[in-house]
C-alpha positions in Angstrom: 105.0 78.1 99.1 106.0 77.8 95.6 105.1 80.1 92.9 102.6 79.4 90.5 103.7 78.2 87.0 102.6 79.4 83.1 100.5 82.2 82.7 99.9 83.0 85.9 103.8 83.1 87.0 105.7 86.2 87.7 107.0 86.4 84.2 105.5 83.2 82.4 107.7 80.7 83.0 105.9 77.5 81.5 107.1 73.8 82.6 105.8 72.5 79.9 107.9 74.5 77.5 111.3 73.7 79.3 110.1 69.6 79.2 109.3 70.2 75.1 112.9 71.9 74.6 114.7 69.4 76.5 113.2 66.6 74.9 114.2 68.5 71.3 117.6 68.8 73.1 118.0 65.5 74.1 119.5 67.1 77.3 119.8 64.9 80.6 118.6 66.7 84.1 122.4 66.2 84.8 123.2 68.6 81.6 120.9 71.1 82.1 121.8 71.2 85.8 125.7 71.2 85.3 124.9 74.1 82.6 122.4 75.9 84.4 125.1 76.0 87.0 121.4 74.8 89.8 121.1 71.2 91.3 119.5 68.2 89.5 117.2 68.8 92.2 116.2 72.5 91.3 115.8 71.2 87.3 113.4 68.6 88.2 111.5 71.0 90.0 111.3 73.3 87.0 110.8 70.6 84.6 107.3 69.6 86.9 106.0 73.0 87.6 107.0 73.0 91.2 109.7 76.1 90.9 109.6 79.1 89.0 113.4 80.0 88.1 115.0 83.3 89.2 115.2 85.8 86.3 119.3 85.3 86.1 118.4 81.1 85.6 116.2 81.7 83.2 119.1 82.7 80.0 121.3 79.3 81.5 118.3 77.4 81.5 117.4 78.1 77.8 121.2 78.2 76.7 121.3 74.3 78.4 118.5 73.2 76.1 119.4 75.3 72.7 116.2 78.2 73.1 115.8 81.8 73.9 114.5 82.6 77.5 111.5 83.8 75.7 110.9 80.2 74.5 110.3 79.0 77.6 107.7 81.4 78.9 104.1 81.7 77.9 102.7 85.4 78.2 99.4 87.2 76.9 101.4 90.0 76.4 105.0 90.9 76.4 105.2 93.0 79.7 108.7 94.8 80.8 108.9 92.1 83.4 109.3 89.7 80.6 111.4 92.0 79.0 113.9 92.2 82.2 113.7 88.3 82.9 115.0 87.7 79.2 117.7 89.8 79.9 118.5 87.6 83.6 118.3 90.3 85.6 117.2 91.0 88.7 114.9 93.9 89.3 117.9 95.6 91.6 120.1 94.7 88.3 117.9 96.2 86.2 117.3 99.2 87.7 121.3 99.6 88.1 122.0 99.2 84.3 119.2 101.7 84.4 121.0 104.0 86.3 117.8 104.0 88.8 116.6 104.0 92.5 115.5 99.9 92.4 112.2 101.6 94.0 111.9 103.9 90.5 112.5 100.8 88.7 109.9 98.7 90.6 107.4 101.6 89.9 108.1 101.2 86.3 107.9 97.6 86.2 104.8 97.3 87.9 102.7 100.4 86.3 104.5 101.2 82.8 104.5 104.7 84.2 108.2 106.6 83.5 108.9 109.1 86.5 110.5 112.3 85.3 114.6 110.4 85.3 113.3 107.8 83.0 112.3 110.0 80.1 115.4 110.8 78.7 118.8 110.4 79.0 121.9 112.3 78.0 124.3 110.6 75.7 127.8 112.8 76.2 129.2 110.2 72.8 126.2 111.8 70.7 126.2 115.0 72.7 122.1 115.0 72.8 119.8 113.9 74.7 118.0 110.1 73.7 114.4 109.7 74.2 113.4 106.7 76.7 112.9 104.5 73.8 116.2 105.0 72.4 118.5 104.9 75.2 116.6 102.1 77.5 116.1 99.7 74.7 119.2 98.2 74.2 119.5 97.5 77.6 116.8 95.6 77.4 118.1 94.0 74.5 114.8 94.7 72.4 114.2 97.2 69.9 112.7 100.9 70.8 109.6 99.6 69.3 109.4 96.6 71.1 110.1 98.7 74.3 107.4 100.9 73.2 104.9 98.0 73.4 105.5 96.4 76.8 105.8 99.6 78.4 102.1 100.1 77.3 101.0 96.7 78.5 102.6 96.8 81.3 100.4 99.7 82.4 97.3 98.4 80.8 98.0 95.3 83.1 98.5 97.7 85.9 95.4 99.3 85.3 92.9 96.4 84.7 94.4 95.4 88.5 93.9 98.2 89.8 90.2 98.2 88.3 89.7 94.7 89.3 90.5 95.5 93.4 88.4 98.3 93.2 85.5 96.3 91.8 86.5 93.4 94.6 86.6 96.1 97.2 83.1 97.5 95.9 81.7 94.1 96.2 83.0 93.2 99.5 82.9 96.9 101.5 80.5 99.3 99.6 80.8 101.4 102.5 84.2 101.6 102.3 84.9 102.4 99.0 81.5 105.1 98.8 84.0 106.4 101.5 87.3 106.9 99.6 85.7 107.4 96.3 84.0 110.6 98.2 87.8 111.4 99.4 89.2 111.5 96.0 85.9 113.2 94.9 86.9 116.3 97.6 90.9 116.0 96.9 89.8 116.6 93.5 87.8 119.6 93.8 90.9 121.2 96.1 92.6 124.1 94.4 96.0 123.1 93.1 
């Protein structure tokens, strides 16, 4: 099954963005391919919305047709998934320039929330420690700023999912969740 395209794709890869830069390009589906170092085959896919690329296309892709990988996504909101994919990295590549578990790194990705290793790092050149912002950023090749910001949409986007399956699950099984919102209710009350 292929993956869904714009918007709604893991990152925002748009179709219709690649087809625009290629025609400003000029660039033959024999180029691109040959530069993108994929088949012809996988670049007309792309060019009709029928394949997402993998994160570490993306860059070659955009290189073949003169943009930035961000050019050929469409997103609300920069999220650090966007972030990562720009970069053409992996999530297991990621989370190794990171210096992180790939299953920390996944967590982050997915919620914006930092575990305790991801706060701060310590910078033996500087001999001081860096705040997340600081140290991660350039390895995300953005600014601490701009780090800043997709962490904090990434877990606004985490939470309004988390929101929306609970409001799903309310409409489909009200028993259900009366019964785990009573669980948390007791957890809660629990001495800690």
């Amino acid at each position: 099954m292929n993956e869904p395209v714009g918007v709604d794709a893991p990152y925002g890869f748009d179709a219709a963005k690649l087809r625009a830069a290629r025609s400003a390009a000029g660039a033959s589906v024999a180029r691109i391919a040959a530069a993108a170092g994929v088949t012809e085959r996988a670049v007309s896919l792309y060019l009709a919305g029928g394949r997402v690329p993998r994160p570490e296309i993306l860059p070659r892709l955009a290189a073949a047709v003169g943009v930035t990988p961000a050019d050929l996504c469409t997103v609300d909101r920069e999220r650090l998934v966007h972030l990562r994919v720009c970069t053409g990295r992996s999530r297991a590549a990621m989370a190794a320039a990171l210096g992180m578990a790939a299953t920390t790194y996944r967590e982050l990705e997915t919620t914006g929330r930092r575990g305790r290793l991801s706060r701060s790092h310590y910078d033996p050149a500087q001999d001081r420690w860096l705040a997340w912002d600081d140290w991660a950023a350039p390895i995300f090749a953005v600014t601490p700023e701009r780090l800043a910001a997709a962490v904090q949409a990434t877990r606004e986007h985490a939470d309004a999912e988390r929101a929306e399956r609970w409001r799903l699950l309310c409409e489909r099984d009200p028993e259900r969740a009366a019964h785990i919102d009573r669980v948390i209710t007791d957890a809660r009350r629990l001495p800690h």
